[in-house]
C-alpha positions in Angstrom: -9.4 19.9 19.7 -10.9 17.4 22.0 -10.1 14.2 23.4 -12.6 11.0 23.8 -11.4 8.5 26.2 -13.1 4.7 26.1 -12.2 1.9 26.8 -14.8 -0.3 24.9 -15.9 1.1 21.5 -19.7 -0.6 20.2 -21.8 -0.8 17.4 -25.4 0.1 18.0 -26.5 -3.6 18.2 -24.5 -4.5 21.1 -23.2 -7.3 19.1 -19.5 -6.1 18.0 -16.9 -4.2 19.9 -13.4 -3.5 19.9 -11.3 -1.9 22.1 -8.4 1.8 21.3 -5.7 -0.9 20.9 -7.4 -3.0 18.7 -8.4 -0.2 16.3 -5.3 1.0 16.1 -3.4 -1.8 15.6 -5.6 -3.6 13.0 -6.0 -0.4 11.2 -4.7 0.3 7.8 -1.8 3.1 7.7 -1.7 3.4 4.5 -3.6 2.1 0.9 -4.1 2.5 -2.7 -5.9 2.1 -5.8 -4.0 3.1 -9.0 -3.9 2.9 -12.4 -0.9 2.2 -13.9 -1.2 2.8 -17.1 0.8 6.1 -19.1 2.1 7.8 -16.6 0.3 6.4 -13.7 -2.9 8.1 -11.5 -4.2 7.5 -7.9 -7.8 6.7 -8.2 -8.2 6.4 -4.3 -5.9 5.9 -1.1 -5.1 7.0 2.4 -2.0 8.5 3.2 -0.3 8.3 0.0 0.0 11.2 -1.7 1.8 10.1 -5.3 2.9 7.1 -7.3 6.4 7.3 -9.0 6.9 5.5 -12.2 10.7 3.8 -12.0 10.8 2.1 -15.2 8.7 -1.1 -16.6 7.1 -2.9 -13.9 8.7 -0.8 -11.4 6.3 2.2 -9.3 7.0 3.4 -5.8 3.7 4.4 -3.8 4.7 7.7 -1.7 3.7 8.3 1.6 1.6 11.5 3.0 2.7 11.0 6.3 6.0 9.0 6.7 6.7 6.3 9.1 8.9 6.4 11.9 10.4 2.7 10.8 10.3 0.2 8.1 9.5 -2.0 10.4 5.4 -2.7 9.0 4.0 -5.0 6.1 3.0 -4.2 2.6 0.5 -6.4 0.5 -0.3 -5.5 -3.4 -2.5 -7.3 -5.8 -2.9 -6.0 -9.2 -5.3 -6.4 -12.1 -3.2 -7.9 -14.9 -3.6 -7.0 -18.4 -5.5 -8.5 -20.9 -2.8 -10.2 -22.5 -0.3 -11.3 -19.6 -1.2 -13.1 -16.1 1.0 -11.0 -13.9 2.3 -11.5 -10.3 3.6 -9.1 -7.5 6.2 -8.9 -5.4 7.8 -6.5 -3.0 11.1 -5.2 -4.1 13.2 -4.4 -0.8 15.9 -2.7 -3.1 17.7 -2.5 -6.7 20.8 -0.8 -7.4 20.7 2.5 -7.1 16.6 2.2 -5.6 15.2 1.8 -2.2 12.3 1.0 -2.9 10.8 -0.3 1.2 11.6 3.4 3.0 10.0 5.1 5.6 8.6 7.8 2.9 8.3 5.1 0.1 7.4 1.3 -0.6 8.1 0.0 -4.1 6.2 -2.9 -5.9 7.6 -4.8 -9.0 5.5 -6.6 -11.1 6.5 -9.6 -13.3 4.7 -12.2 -15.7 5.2 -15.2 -15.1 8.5 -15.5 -17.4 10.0 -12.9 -15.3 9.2 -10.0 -17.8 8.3 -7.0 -16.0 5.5 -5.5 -16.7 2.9 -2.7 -15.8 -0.4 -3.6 -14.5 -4.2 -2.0 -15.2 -4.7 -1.3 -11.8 -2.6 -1.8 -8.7 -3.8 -1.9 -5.1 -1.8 -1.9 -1.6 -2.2 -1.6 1.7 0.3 -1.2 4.6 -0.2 -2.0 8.3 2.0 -1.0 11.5 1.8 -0.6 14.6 3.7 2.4 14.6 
């Protein structure tokens, strides 16, 4: 395997550029697109291997390649269903589930009564700089 050194990285146009460091820190380490419906199906990601279903509302997005630390951010959005206007939050922990691990980062998502609820499709996306 070989090794390409730069400092600068362009685009053809001259116009854009961005520096090793820049990439890599602006990069995504991890994202998905699932359905949640059933039992739940990646339709597209980057280093996440599985989805695990943990009840109503509840689903933990499973990493390829864990991270040394927790210390990174997760966003999710989510296409509601039909019938309910749903929001999403990050669930740091419940009894008995950690759900914002190294290997694993949980989402639950709520209507807006506080109901949880499953989504049509959830997306996420994690960045570090680790």
């Amino acid at each position: 395997m070989s090794t390409l050194k730069v400092t600068n990285i362009q685009d053809t146009s001259g116009g854009n550029s961005s520096t090793s460091e820049e990439i890599f820190e602006g990069r995504a380490r991890a994202w998905c697109n699932a359905d949640l419906t059933g039992a739940g199906s990646i339709r597209s990601s980057y280093n996440v291997n599985s989805l695990t279903d943990q009840g109503t509302g509840r689903w933990s997005f499973n990493f390829t390649t864990a991270f040394p630390n927790t210390n990174y951010v997760a966003i999710g959005l989510q296409k509601p269903n039909a019938d309910v206007v749903n929001i999403t939050g990050l669930h740091p922990t419940a009894p008995g589930w950690t759900t914002y691990g190294t290997s694993t980062v949980g989402f639950v998502y709520a209507n807006s009564g506080g109901g949880l609820v499953d989504p049509l499709i959830a997306n996420m996306v994690v960045f570090s700089d680790d």
